[in-house]
C-alpha positions as CSV (number, residue, x, y, z in Angstrom):
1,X,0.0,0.0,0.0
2,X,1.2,3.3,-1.0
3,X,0.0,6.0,0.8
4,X,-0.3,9.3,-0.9
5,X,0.8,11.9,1.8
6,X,3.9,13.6,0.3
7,X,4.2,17.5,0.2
8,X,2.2,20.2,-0.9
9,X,-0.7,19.6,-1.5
10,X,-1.0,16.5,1.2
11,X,0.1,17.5,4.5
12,X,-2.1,14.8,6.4
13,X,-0.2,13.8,9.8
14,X,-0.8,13.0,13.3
15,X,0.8,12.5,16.1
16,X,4.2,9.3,16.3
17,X,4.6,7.1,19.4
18,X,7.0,4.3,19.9
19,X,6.9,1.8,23.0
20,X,9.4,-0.7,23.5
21,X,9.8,-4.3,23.2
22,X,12.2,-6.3,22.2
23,X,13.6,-3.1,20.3
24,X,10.3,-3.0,18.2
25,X,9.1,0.0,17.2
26,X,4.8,0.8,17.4
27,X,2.9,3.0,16.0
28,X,-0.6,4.2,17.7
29,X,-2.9,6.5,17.7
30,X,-3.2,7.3,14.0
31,X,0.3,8.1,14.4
32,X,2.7,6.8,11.3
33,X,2.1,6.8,7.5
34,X,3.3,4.6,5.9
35,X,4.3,2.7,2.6
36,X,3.2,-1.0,2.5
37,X,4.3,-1.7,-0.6
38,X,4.2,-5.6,0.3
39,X,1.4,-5.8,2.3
40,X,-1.3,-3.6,0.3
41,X,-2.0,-2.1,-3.3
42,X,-1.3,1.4,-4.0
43,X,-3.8,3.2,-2.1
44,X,-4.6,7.0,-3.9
45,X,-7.6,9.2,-3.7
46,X,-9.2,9.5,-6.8
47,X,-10.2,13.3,-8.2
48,X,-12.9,12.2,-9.5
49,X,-16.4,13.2,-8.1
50,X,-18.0,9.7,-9.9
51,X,-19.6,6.9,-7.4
52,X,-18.8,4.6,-9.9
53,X,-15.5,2.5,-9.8
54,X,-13.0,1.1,-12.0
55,X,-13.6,-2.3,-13.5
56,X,-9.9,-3.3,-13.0
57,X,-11.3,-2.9,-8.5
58,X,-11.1,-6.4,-7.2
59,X,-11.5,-5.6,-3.3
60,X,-12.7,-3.4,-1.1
61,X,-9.6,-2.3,-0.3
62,X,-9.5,-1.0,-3.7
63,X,-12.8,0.5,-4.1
64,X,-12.9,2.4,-1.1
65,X,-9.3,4.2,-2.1
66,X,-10.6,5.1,-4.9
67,X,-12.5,7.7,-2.9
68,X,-10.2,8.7,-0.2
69,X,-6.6,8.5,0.9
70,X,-6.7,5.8,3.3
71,X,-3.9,5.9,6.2
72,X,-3.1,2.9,8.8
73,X,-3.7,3.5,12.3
74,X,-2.0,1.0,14.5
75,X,0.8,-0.7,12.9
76,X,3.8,-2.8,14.3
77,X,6.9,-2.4,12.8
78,X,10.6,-3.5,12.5
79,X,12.4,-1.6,10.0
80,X,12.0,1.6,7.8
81,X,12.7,-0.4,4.4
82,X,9.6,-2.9,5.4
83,X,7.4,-0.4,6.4
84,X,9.2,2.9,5.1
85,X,6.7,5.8,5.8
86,X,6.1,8.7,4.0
87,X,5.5,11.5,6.6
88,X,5.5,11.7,10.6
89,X,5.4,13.6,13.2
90,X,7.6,14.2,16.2
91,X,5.7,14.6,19.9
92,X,6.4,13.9,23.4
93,X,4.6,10.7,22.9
94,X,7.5,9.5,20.9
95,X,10.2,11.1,22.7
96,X,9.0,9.0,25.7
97,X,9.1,5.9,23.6
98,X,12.5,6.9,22.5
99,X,13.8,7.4,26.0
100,X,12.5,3.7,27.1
101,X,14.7,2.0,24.1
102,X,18.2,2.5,24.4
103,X,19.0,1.0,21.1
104,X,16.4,2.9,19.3
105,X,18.1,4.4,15.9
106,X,16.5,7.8,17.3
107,X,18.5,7.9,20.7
108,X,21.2,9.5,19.6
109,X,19.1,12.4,18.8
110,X,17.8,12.7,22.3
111,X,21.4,12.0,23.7
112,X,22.8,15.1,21.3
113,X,20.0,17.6,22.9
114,X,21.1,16.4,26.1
115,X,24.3,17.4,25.3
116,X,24.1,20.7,23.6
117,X,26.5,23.0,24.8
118,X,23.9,25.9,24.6
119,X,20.9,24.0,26.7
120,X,23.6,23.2,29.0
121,X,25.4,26.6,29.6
122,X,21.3,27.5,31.1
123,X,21.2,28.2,35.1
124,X,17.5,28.2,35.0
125,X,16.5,24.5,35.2
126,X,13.2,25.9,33.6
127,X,14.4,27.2,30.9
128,X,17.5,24.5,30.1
129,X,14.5,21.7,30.1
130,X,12.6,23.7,27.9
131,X,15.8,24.0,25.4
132,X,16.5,20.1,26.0
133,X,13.2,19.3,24.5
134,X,13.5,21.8,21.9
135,X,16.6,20.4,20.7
136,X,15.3,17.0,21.3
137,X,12.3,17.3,18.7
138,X,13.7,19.5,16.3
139,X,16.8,16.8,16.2
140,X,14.4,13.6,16.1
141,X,12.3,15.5,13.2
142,X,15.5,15.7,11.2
143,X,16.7,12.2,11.7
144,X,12.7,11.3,10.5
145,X,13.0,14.1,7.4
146,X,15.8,12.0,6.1
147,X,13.7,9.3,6.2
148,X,10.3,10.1,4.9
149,X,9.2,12.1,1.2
150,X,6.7,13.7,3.1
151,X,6.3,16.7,6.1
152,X,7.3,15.8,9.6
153,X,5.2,17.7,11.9
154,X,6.2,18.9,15.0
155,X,3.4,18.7,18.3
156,X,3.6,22.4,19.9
157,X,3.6,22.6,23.6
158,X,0.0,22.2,24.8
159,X,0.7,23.7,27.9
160,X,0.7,26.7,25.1
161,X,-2.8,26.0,24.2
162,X,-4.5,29.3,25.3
163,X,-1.6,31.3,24.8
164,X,-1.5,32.7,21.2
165,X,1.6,34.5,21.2
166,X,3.2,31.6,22.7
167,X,2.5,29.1,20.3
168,X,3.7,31.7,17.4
169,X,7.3,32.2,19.7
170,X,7.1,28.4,19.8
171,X,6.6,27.5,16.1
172,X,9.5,30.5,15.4
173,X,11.8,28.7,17.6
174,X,11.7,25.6,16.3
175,X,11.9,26.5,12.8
176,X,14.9,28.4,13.7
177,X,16.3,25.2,15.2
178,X,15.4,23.2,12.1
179,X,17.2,25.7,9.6
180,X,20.0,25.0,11.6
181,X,20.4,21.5,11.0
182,X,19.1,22.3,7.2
183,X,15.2,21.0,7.1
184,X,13.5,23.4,4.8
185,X,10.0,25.0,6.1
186,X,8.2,23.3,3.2
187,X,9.0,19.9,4.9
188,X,7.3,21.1,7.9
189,X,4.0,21.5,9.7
190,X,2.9,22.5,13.1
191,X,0.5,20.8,15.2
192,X,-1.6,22.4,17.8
193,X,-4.7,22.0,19.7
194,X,-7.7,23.7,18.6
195,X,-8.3,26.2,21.3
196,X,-9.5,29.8,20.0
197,X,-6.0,30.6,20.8
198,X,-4.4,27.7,18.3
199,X,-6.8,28.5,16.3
200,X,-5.6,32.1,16.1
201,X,-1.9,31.3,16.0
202,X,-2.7,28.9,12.7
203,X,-3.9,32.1,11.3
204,X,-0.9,34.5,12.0
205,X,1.7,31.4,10.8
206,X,-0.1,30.5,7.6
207,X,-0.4,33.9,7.0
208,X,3.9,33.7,7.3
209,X,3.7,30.6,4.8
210,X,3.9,28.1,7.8
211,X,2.1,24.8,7.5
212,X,-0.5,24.7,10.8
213,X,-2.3,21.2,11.7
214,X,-5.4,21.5,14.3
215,X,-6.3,19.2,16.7
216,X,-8.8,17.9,19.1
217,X,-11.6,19.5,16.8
218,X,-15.0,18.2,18.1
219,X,-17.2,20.3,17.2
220,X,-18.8,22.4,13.9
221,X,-17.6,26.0,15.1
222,X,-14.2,24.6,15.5
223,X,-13.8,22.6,12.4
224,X,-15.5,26.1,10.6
225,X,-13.0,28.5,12.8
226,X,-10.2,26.4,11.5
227,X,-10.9,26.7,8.0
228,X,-11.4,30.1,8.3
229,X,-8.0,30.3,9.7
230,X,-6.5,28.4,7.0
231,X,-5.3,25.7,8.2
232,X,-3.2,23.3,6.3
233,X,-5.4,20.1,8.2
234,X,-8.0,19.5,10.1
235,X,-8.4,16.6,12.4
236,X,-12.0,15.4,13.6
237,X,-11.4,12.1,15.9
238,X,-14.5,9.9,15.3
239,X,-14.3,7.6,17.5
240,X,-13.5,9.9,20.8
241,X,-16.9,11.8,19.6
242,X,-18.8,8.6,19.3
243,X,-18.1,7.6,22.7
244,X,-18.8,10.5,24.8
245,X,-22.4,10.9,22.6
246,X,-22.8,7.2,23.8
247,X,-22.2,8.0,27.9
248,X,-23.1,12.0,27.9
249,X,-25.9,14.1,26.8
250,X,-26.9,17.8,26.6
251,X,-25.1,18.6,24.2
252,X,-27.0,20.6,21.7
253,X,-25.0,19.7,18.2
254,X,-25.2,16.2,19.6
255,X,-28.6,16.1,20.6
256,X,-30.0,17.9,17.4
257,X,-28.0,15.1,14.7
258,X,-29.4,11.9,17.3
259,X,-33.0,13.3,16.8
260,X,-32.3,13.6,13.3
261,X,-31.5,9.8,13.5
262,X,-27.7,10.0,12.5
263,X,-24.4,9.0,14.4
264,X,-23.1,12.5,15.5
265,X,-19.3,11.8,14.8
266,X,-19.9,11.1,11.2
267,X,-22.5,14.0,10.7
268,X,-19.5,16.6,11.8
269,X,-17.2,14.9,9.6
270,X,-19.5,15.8,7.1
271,X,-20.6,18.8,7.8
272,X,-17.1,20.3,8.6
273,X,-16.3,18.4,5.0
274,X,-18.8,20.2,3.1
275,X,-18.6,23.5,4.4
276,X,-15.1,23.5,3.8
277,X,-15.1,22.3,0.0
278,X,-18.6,24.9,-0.3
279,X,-16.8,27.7,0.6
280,X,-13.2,27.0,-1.1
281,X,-10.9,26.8,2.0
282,X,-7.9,24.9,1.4
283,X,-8.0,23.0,4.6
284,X,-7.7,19.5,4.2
285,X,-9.5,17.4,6.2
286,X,-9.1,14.4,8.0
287,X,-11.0,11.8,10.0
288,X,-9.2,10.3,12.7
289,X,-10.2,7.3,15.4
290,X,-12.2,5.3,12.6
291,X,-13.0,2.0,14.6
292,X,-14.7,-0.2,11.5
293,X,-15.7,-0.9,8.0
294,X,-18.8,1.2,8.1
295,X,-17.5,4.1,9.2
296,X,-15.0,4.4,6.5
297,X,-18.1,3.5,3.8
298,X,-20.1,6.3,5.4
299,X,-17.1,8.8,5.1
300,X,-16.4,8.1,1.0
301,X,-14.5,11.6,0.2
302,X,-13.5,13.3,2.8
303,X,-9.7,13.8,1.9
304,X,-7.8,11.8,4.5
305,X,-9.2,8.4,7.0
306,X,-7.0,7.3,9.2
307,X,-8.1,3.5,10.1
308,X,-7.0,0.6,12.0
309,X,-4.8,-2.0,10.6
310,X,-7.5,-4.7,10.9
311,X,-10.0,-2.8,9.2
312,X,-7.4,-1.9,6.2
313,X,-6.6,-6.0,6.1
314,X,-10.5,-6.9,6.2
315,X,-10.9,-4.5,3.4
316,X,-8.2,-6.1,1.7
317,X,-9.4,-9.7,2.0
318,X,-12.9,-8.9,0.8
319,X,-12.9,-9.5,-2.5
320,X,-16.1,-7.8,-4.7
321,X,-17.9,-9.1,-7.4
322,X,-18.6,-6.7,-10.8
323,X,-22.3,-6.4,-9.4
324,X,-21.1,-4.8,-6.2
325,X,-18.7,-2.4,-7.8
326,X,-21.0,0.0,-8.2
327,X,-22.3,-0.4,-4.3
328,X,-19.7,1.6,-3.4
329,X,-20.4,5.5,-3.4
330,X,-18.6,8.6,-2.3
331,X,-20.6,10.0,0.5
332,X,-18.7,13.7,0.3
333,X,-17.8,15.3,-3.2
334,X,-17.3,19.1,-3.8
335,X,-20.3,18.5,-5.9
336,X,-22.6,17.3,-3.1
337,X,-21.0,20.0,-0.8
338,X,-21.9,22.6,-3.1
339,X,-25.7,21.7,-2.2
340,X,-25.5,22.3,1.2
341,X,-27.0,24.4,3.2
342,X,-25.9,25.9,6.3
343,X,-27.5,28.4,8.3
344,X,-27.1,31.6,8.9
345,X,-25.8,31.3,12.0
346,X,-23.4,28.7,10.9
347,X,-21.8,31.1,8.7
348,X,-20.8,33.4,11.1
349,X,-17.4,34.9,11.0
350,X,-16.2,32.9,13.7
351,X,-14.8,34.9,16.8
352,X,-13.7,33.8,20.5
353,X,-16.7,34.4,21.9
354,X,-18.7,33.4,18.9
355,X,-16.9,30.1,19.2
356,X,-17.1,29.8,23.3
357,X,-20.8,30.5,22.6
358,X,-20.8,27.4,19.7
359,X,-18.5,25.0,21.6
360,X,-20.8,22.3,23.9
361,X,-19.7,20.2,26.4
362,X,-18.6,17.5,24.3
363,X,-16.3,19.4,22.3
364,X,-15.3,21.6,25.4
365,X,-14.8,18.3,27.4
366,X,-12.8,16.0,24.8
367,X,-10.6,19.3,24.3
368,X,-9.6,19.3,27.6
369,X,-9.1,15.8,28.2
370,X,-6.8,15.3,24.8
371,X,-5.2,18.9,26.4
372,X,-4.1,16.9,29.9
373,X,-3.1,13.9,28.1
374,X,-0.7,16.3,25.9
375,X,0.9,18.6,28.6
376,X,1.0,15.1,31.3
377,X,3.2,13.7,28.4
378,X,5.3,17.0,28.4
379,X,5.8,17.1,32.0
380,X,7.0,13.3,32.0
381,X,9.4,13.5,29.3
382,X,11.0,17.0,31.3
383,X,11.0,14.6,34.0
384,X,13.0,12.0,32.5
385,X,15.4,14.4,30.7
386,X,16.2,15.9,34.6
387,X,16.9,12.2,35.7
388,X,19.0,11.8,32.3
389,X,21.1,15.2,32.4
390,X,24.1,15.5,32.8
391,X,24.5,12.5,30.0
392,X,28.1,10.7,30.5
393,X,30.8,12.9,29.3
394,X,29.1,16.2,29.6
């Protein structure tokens, strides 16, 4: 399988975790692309708007790539030349991993930041841990730019997440880091939650020609706020929205698509989806957490799905027959998007209050929760570089 995400105009990434054992490296989370050019057929989204398919189609596998670029979730790997991938992203998530395997090709990296005479020469403990895991990502993101076609994208602080100016100073910093060790600004992108203050910051750096990714979207306002900000992708996690609509209510988005008899997570994929291609932003968007075989049918279009490996290898072992070709259709097209219709107050030029106003308690909920699970993994991998520094020889 060949996955499609090189640079401009596919900047689809998410977030890159490894945990150890026996040296082996693992994806999770939607977290890797990568190239299975043993294990699947080229995989491509077609441009196309047609809901018919190719005669030459023999799986589903096949048919449903036609539609959208289809991206593997949870995969175990060994090496880069079985698996090689074709764009990343660097995070505390996988600077933790990284730090639990010793023999990990990307230790040396870490080791390197530990060591930089500049981080070191810092009295502030503060501030030399904050320029330890500066140096730590920007070095790990140029070990993986040598190694994928693609963009490696590079997790902002969370503990950032309402601080606009912040994240802007952040993104600066880092790029500055990565010119010094050669990584050109087209290879990057940025990724960073989608507070009103993220969502501001994507704004001010794509405005500067810098490649934003938002996160944690869970809601309309948010998905529209970020295409009105221009950025590069947006991320919807189906799953995540699916579940809390299963244990929660009172939400009013939520409530208003159950009585309309559809599943909620797949209604804002749609929604965000069409009012994106309607109104020609150049967001690209992509649905993450996408737990079965249905889902991805429902979602047909929508430029990026990033599914598990088992649903990808089901797909791929169900053959079709010429009859069910055609059963196949692409839910989202800008065609179909160009016939929807969105309220008034829908197409509001989204604002912070506007949006504080919009947001519910499921989007305001998950954001917070995928917020604490960012900055915890922060604070743990500061921890670990205290315990680590000085590194021998230093």
């Amino acid at each position: 399988m060949s996955i499609s995400l090189r640079c401009p105009p596919s900047q689809a990434l998410s977030s890159f975790s490894f945990q150890g054992r026996n040296s082996r490296l693992i994806s999770t989370a939607s977290d890797v692309h990568f190239n299975f050019r043993s294990s699947f057929p080229h995989i491509r989204a077609s441009s196309s708007s047609s809901s018919s398919l190719d005669a030459g189609l023999s799986t589903e596998l096949d048919a449903v790539s036609s539609f959208s670029e289809i991206v593997p979730d949870t995969v175990v790997f060994d090496d880069f030349e079985r698996f090689p991938p074709t764009a990343a992203t660097v995070s505390s998530s996988l600077l933790l991993g990284i730090c639990s395997l010793p023999d990990t090709i990307f230790r040396n990296a870490v080791d390197m930041a530990l060591a930089d005479s500049s981080c070191c020469e810092l009295e502030n403990s503060e501030l030399r841990l904050s320029c330890f895991f500066n140096k730590a990502l920007v070095n790990v993101g140029g070990d993986l730019a040598k190694m994928v076609p693609g963009r490696v994208s590079t997790e902002v602080d969370a503990r950032l997440a309402y601080d606009t100016h912040g994240i802007i100073r952040k993104v600066h910093d880092l790029l500055k880091l990565y010119s010094e060790i050669d990584v050109p600004p087209e290879r990057l992108l940025f990724k960073i939650p989608s507070t009103w203050q993220g969502i501001e910051a994507s704004r001010l750096l794509e405005s500067e020609g810098i490649q934003t990714h938002l996160t944690f979207v869970y809601s309309f306002a948010q998905a529209a706020a970020a295409a009105q900000a221009g950025a590069s992708v947006i991320q919807i996690f189906v799953g995540r929205l699916r579940d809390w609509a299963r244990n929660h209510s009172g939400d009013p988005e939520i409530d208003a698509t159950l009585k309309r008899g559809e599943d909620p997570a797949l209604s804002l994929v749609s929604k965000a989806y069409n009012y994106i291609h309607k109104y020609g932003h150049k967001s690209k968007l992509m649905a993450a957490a996408v737990r079965n075989k249905q889902d991805l049918f429902s979602l047909l279009g929508v430029d990026y799905i990033i599914a598990p490996l088992k649903v990808l290898q089901s797909l791929k072992e169900s053959a079709i027959s010429p009859d069910e070709k055609y059963s196949f259709v692409r839910r989202l097209s800008p065609q179909s998007a160009a016939m929807y219709n969105f309220t008034e107050e829908e197409l509001t030029k989204w604002d912070q209050l506007s949006l504080a106003s919009a947001m519910g308690p499921a989007s305001v909920e998950l954001l917070a929760a995928g917020l604490d699970g960012y900055v915890n993994q922060a604070r743990r991998v500061e921890e670990l570089f205290e315990k680590m520094w000085p590194p021998p020889n230093v």
